[in-house]
Every structure is written in structure tokens, then in C-alpha cells.
N, C-alpha and C positions, 0 to 999 in steps of 0.2 A: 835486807830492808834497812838502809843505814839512816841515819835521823839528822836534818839538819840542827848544824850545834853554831853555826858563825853567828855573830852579830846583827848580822843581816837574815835574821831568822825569818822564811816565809812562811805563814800558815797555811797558804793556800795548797802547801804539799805535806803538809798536816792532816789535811781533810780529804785529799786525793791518796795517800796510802792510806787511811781509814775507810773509804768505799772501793778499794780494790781489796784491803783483807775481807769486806763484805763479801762481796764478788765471788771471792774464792771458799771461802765459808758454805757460801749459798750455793754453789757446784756442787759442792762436796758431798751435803748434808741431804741437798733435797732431789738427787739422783735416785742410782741405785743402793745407798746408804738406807734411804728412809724406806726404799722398796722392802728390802731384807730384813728390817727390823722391822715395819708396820704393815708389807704385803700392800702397799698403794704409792702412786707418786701425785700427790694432791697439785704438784707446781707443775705435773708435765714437765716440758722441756724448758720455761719458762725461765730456767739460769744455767742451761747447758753452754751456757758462752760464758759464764761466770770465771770458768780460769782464765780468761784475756784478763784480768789480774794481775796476774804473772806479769802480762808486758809490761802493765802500769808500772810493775815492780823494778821491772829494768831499768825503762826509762828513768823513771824516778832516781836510779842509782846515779845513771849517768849524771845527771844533771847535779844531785845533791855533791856529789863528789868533788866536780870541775866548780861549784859555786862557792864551796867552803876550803878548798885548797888550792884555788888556784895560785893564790901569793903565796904558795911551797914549792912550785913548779922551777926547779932552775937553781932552790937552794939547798942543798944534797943536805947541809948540818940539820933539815928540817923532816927528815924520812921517817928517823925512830920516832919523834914525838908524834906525825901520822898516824904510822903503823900500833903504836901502840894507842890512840883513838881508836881507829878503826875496829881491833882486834879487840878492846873492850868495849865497846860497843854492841858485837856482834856474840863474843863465844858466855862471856858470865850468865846471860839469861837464858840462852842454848844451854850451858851445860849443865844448869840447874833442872831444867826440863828435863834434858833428855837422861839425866842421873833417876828420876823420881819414875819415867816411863819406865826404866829400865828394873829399877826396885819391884815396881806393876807385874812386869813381865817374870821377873823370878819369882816373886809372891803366889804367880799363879801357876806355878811349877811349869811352867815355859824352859827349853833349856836357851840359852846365850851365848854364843861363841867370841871368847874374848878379845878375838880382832876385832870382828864386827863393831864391838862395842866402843874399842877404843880408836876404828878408822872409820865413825862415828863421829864420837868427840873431835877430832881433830880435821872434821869435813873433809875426808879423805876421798875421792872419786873411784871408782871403780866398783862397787858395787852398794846396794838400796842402806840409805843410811836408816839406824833405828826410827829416826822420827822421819817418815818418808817424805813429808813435806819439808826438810829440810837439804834435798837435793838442789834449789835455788841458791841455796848457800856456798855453798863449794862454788858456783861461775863466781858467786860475790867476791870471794876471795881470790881468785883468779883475778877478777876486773884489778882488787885493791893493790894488787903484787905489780900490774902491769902500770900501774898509776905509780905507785913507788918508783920505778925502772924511771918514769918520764920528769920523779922530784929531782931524782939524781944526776941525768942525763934527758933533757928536755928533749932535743932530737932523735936520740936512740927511741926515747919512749914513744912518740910522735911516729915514728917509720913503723917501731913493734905494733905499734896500735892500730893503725892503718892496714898493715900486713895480715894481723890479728881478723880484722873485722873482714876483710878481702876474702879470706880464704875462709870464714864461716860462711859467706855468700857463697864460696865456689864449691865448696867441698859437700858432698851430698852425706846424708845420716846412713848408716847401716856399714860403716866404714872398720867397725871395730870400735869397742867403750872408750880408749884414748884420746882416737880421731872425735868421734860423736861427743866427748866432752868437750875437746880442744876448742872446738868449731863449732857449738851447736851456734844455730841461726838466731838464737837471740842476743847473742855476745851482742850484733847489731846494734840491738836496742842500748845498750849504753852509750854509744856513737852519737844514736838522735838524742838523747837525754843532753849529751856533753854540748852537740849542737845549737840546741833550746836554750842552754844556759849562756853559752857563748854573745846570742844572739838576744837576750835580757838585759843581759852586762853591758853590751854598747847598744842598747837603744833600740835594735832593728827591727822590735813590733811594733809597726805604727798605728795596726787597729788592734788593741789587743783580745776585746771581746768577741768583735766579728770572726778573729784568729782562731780563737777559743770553741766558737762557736762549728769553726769549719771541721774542724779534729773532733771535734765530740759528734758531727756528725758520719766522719769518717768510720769513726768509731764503732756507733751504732750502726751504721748500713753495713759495717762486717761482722759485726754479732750478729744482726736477722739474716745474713746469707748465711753464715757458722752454722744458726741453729735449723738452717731452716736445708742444709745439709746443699746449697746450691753448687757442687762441683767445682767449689772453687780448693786450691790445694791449701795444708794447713801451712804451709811456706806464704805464701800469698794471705792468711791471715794472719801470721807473725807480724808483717812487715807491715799490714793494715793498721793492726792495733797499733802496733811502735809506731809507724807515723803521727795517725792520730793522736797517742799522747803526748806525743812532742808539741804537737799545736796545741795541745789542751793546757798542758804545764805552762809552756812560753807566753802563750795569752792569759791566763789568769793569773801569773807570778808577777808578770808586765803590768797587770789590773791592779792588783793587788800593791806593788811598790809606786803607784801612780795614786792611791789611795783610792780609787774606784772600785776595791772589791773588799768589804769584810767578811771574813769567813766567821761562821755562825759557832760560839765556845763547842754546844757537842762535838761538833767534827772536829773540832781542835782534840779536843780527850779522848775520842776515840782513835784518830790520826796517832797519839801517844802512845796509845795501847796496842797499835797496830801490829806490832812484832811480837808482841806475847798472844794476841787473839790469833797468827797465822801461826805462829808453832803449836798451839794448842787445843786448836776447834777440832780437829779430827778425834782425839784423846776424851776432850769432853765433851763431844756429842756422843762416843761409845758411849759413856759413862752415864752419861742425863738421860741417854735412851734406851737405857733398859733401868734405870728409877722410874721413867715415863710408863714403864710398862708393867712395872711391879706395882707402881699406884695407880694403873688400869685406863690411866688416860684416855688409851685409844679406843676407849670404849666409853669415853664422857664427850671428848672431844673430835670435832670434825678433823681430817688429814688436814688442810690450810690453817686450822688452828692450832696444830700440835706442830707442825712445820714453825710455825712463826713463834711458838712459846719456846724453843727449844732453841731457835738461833738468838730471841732474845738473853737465854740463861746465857747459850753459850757465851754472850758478847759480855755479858754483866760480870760471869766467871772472869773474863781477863781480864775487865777492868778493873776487878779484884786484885788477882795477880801481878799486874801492871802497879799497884801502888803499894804490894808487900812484900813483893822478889823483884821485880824487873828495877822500879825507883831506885830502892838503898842500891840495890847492886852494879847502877850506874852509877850513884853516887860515892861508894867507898871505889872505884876502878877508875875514875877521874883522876889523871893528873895533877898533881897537885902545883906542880910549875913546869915549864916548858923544859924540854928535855937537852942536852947541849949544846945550851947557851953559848958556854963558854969556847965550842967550838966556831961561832961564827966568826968571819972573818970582819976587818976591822974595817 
């Protein structure tokens, strides 16, 4: 979940990765999670499409990527000072999490197999990372490495990425864990993201709300088939959701740089908080729901009310975290000047 950082900062994708980490939150927590811990599901199925999240999350990537780097693209002396954004970015407030999960996990005399832990930290593929929701991560990185190839070699990267995205279309899952990572079918989604943004930068939404408008309803007519289990395949709803966010981001990033959309400060700080509420709602919804249940909650409070107290802690918890670990730990991992300079040519 990489954060736009250019000049050209939109908040409208501020507030759209802040209600897709809802989204996913809300999957998670008010399934069979809150089944197991409170023996009821008060929401029904009511956010069983809540990980279409996830694609928001891809898309998002694409687009924030191609928006803030594009004038990298074609000059190789500009890759390390990328990579080392990107990578701080992403691993300082991962590794801090998943060091503290992992402390959790031996404290409760759990044992830890020392790969695991360490092909973990270093979002390694091949098998369930400690923090399981941090399986999104390792395609991120993928995407960022293949994005590098095209700072370096604009065309090579171009062919690789095309080829890339071709073959997660063609290639079907149950291939083997290398294949099924190489190619899962959301790689896609960084394509339409990169698309969207393409298509912001010179102009080409001409309506951008009606745009906006069309994708948010794409959107939602494949969450009510998702949930409502209409036979459609979950291929077919990757591609649903990706689309749609590509018209949701383009039309309202479009709105938005046209001054026709303010986005409202909460989803701006929750948008912020986005990447430490998605590494850590699984963690601290165990944790808040079984306090919930030593201090007898579910015996004061109705299921919809202890569902909704519990995603509120959750969210307040990271907004927490979000400005006493995630903040400094961006701030001291910041570059402090642009990386070699001196290698540019003249």
C-alpha cells in the first residue's frame, strides 16, 4: 500500500486507501472471526465483498507508482533513490509489526521456525508470511522491482510488463506456488491503476464524476453478485473490481485536480493510517475480542453493537500507531537528499 509522496499529492487516494482498509477490516472481523469469538454473525454477509479491498489496493499501487515516478522512467542514475523510497516506505513499519507479533507469539510459548520468521521479514513468497495479511506485500514488491527494470531500460521494462500482465491473464492458479505468485491475476490490477493515471496526466477524463460515477457502480453490481454468490467466477470478479477502480481513482483524482472535489480531513488521516490499520486489524481485533469478552460485553451489548465498538477501537488503535511508529519511522527512513546526483549525466 505505497503512499503518494510527489508534489502533486492527491487526497482523493488518501481517502480511497482509507475505505478499502475499511473494507478489509470489515471482511475479516465480522465473518467467521466474530462467529468464533461471539457464536453470532450480527452483519450477516453484509461485508463478505469487503476484500474487493484488496483490488482497490492494487489498483491504487499502479497508479500511485506511474504518478510519482514517472519522470524516473528512462533515467537509470534515478533507480537507487526510488528503490530506496519505495523500500522505506514499505518494510520500517512491517518490520516493526511483525518483530512485536512475533515477541506475541513466543511469549505465549508458540514455537517459530527461524525461516519462517526471517522469509517473513524480507516478504519472501513461498509460503504464509507471519503476518498473513501481509501476503499483498511480496506482489508489491514484485510490481516495484519490475518498475525499476523500466527506470533503467524504459522499453525492456515496457515489453517485461506487458508480458508480465499477459501471462497472469493466460496462465491459470493451481500451477504450482512460483507460477500462482508469478501470475496471480491481480498483477492486472496494477496495469489499470498505471492506465488511470496515464490517462489523468494528459487530460483524457472529460467527465470525470459521471467517470467516477460509472466504476463505483461497476463496483458495487460485483459486490451484490460476490455476495450474493451469483455464479460468476472469482476471475470475473478480480477484473470487475479492477476495472471499476480504475474509473473510480481517474474520475475523482481528475475531480479533484480540477478543484471540483474536496476530500473531507477524516479520510484524509485515516487514508494515512491506512497501512498500519491493514497490517494490524487482524492482531488487534484477537486482542480487543477477548478484553470484549472478559469485560462481559456480549452480554451488555447487542452483536451490531459490539461488531461496530470493536472496528471503531480497532481503527482508533492505528490511528494510534500510525502517529507513534509508523510517523517517526517514516520520518527518520527519509532520504535526506537525492541519491547520485553526481552520477547524472551532463
Amino acid at each position: 500500500m505505497p503512499q503518494p509522496v510527489s508534489s502533486g499529492h492527491l487526497h482523493t487516494l488518501d481517502a480511497l486507501r482509507g475505505l478499502a482498509a475499511i473494507a478489509v477490516m470489515l471482511f475479516h472481523i465480522s465473518g467467521d472471526a466474530f462467529q468464533n469469538m461471539f457464536g453470532q454473525r450480527p452483519a450477516g454477509d453484509a461485508f463478505a465483498a469487503g476484500y474487493s479491498g484488496l483490488d482497490m489496493f492494487f489498483v491504487l499501487s499502479g497508479f500511485i507508482i506511474l504518478h510519482v515516478h514517472r519522470a524516473d522512467l528512462g533515467r537509470p542514475w534515478q533507480v537507487l533513490s526510488y528503490l530506496r523510497r519505495r523500500l522505506a516506505r514499505i518494510y520500517p513499519p512491517y518490520w516493526a509489526i511483525t518483530l512485536a507479533y512475533a515477541g506475541i507469539f513466543l511469549a505465549t510459548g508458540q514455537e517459530l521456525d527461524p525461516y519462517r520468521l526471517v522469509s517473513s521479514l524480507l516478504l519472501l513468497p513461498g509460503q504464509p508470511p507471519l503476518l498473513s495479511i501481509a501476503w499483498t506485500l511480496s506482489h508489491e514488491m514484485l510490481f516495484y522491482l519490475l518498475f525499476a527494470l523500466a527506470i533503467l531500460w524504459p522499453r525492456a521494462g515496457l515489453a517485461a510488463g506487458l508480458g508480465w500482465v499477459a501471462a497472469s491473464l493466460a496462465v491459470p492458479a493451481g500451477q504450482g506456488w512460483l507460477a500462482d505468485f508469478l501470475f496471480d491475476l491481480r498483477h492486472v490490477e496494477f496495469l489499470i491503476g498505471a492506465i488511470a493515471a496515464l490517462a489523468v496526466r494528459h487530460g483524457a477524463v472529460a467527465r470525470p464524476l459521471p467517470v467516477a460515477l460509472g466504476g463505483a457502480l461497476l463496483f458495487g453490481l460485483s459486490a451484490v453478485l460476490d455476495t450474493a454468490q451469483a455464479g460468476f467466477t472469482p476471475q470475473a470478479h478480480i477484473l470487475a473490481y479492477g476495472l471499476g477502480s480504475g474509473l473510480i481513482i481517474a474520475g475523482l483524482a481528475t475531480a479533484e485536480q480540477a478543484g471540483r472535489l474536496r476530500v473531507p480531513t477524516p479520510l484524509r488521516c485515516l487514508g494515512e493510517a491506512s497501512y498500519t490499520l491493514y497490517l494490524t486489524h487482524l492482531s488487534a481485533y484477537s486482542l480487543l475480542a477477548r478484553l470484549a469478552r472478559m469485560a462481559h460485553l456480549p452480554e451488555i451489548l447487542p452483536g451490531w453493537a459490539l461488531l461496530g465498538l470493536l472496528a471503531v477501537a480497532i481503527t482508533a488503535l492505528a490511528l494510534l500507531l500510525y502517529h507513534t511508529l509508523e510517523k517517526p519511522l517514516l520520518r527518520l527512513c527519509r532520504p535526506a537528499r537525492p541519491l547520485l546526483v553526481a552520477a547524472r549525466p551532463a
